[in-house]
Backbone bond lengths (Angstrom), bond angles and torsions (degrees), N, CA, C in turn:
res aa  C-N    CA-C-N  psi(-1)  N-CA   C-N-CA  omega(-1)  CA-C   N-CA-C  phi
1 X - - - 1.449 - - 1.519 110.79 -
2 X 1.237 117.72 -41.99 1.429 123.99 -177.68 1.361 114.68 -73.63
3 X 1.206 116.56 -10.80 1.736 130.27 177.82 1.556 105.75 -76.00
4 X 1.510 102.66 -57.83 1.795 110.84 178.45 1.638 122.12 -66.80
5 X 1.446 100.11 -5.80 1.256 107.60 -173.39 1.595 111.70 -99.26
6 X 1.460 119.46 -12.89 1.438 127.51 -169.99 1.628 84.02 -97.81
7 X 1.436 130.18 -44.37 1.346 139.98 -159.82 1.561 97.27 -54.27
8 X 1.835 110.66 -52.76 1.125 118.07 -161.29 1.593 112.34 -72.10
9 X 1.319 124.76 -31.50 1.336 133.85 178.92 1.345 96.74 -72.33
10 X 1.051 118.47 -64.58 1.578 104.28 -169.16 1.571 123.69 -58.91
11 X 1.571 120.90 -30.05 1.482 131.68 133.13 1.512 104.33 -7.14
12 X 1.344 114.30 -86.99 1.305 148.58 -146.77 2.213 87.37 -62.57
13 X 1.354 114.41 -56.93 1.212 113.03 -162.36 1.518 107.30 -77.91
14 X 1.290 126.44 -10.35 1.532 140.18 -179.59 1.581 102.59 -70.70
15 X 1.505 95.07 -64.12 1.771 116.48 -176.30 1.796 96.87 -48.57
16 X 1.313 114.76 -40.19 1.604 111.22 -158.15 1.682 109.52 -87.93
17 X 1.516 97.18 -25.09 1.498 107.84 175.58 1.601 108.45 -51.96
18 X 1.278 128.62 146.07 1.728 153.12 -167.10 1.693 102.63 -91.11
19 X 1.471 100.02 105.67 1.621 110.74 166.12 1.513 128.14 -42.29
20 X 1.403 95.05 -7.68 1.600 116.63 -169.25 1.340 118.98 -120.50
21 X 1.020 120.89 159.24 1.640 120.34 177.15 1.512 100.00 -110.85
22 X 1.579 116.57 149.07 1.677 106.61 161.66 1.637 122.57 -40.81
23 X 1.061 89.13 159.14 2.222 95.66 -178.43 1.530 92.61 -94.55
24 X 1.597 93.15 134.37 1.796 102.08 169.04 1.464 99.57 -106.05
25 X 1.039 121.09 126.77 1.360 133.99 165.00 1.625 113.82 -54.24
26 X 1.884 112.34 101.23 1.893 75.19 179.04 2.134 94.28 -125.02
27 X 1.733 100.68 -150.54 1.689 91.70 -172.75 2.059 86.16 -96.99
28 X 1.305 100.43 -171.37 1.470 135.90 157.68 1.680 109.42 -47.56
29 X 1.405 109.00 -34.03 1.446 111.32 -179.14 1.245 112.71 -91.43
30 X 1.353 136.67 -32.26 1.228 137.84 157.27 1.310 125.82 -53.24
31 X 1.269 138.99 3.73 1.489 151.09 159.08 1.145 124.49 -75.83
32 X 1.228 107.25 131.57 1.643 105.90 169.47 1.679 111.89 -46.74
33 X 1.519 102.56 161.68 1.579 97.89 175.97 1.382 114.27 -73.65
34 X 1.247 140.92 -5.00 1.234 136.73 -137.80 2.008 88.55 -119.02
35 X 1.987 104.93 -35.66 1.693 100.56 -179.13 1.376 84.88 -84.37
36 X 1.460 132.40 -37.05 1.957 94.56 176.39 1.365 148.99 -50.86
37 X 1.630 72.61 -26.57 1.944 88.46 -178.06 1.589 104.57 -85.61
38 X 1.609 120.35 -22.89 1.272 124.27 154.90 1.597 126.00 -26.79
39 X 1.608 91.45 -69.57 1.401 118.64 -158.28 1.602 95.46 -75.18
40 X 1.143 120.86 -44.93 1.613 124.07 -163.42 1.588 111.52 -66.85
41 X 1.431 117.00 -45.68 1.529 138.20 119.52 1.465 121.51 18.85
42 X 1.580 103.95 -85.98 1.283 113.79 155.41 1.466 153.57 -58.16
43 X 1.459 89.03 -50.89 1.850 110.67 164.83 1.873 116.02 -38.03
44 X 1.463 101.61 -31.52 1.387 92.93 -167.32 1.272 144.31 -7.24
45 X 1.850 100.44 74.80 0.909 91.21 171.88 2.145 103.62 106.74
46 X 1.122 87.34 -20.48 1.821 101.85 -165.94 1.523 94.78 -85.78
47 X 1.748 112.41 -179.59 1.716 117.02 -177.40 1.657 94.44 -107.45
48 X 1.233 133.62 126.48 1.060 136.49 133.78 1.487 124.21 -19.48
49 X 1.164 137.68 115.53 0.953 134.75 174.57 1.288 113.27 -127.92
50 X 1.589 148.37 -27.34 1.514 125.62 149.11 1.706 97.58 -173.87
51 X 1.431 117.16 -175.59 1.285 118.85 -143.57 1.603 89.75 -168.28
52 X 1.254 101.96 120.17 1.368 123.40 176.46 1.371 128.65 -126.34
53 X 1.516 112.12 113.70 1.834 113.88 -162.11 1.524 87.18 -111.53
54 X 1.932 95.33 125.37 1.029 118.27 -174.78 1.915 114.60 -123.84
55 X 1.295 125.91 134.84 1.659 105.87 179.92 1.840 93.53 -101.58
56 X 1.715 106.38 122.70 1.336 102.21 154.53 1.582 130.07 -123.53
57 X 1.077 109.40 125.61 1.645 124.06 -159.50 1.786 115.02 43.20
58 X 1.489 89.50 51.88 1.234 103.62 171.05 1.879 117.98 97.66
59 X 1.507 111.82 -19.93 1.208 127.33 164.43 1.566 137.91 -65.77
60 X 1.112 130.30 125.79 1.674 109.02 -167.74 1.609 87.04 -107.41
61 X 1.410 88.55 135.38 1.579 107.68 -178.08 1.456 102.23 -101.86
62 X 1.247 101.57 165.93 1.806 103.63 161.82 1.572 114.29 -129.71
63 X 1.472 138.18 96.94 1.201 117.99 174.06 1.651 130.01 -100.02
64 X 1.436 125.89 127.00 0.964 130.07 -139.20 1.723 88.08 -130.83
65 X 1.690 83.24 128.18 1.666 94.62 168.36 1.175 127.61 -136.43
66 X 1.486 125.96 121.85 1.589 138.08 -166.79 1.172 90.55 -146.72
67 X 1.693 76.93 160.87 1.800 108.50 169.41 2.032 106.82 -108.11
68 X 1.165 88.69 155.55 1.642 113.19 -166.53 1.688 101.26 -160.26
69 X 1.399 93.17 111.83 2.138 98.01 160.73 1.478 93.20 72.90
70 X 1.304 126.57 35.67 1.354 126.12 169.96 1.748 103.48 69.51
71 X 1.265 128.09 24.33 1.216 128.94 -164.45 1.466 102.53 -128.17
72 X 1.697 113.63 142.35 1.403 109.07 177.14 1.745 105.07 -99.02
73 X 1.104 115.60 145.14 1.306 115.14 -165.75 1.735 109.92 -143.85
74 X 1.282 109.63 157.93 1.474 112.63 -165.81 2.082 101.75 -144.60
75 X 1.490 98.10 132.77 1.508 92.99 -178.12 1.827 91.98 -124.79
76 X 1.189 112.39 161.93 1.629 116.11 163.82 1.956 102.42 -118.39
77 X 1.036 92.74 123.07 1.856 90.90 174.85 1.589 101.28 -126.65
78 X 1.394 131.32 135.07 0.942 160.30 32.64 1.865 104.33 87.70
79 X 1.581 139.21 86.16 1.578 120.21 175.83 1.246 109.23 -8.14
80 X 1.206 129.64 -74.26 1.601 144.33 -137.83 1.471 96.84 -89.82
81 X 1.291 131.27 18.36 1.201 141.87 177.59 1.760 123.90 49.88
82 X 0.958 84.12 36.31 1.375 86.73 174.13 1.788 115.80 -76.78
83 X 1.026 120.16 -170.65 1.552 108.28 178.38 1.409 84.92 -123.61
84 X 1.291 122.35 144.83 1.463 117.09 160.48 1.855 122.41 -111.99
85 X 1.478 102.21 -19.99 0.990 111.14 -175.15 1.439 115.60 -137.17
86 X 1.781 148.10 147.67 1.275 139.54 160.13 1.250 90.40 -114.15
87 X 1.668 114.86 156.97 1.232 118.57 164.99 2.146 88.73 -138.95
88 X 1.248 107.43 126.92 1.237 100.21 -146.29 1.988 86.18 -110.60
């Protein structure tokens, strides 16, 4: 009984564990070349305002937030620079 019962908690603490890792805040230089050319891409022209490297389910994201056109704006990119997300 005490066997199925450690099995089941730890079940329980796997399921509850975060698909995500905390976000490290880093600069423009800490990016791969591929999210600079992403981000620079995007910015057109906009202010940088900060950059957050995140691992989700094993993925390192990049989320990047500036303003552009008086607008605050949010992208998710992808190492290989892809964009994965606009938040416009």
């Amino acid at each position: 009984m005490r066997h199925s019962t450690a099995v089941l908690l730890a079940a329980c603490m796997l399921l509850a564990w975060p698909a995500s890792s905390p976000a490290d805040e880093v600069s423009i230089d800490q990016v791969p070349p591929a999210v600079r050319a992403a981000i620079e891409r995007e910015l057109r022209g906009g202010k940088l305002e900060e950059i957050e490297r995140e691992t989700r389910n094993g993925r390192t994201v990049y989320e990047v937030e500036f303003k552009r056109d008086g607008k605050d704006r949010e992208i998710h990119v992808a190492e290989d620079g892809t964009v994965l997300k606009r938040d416009d």
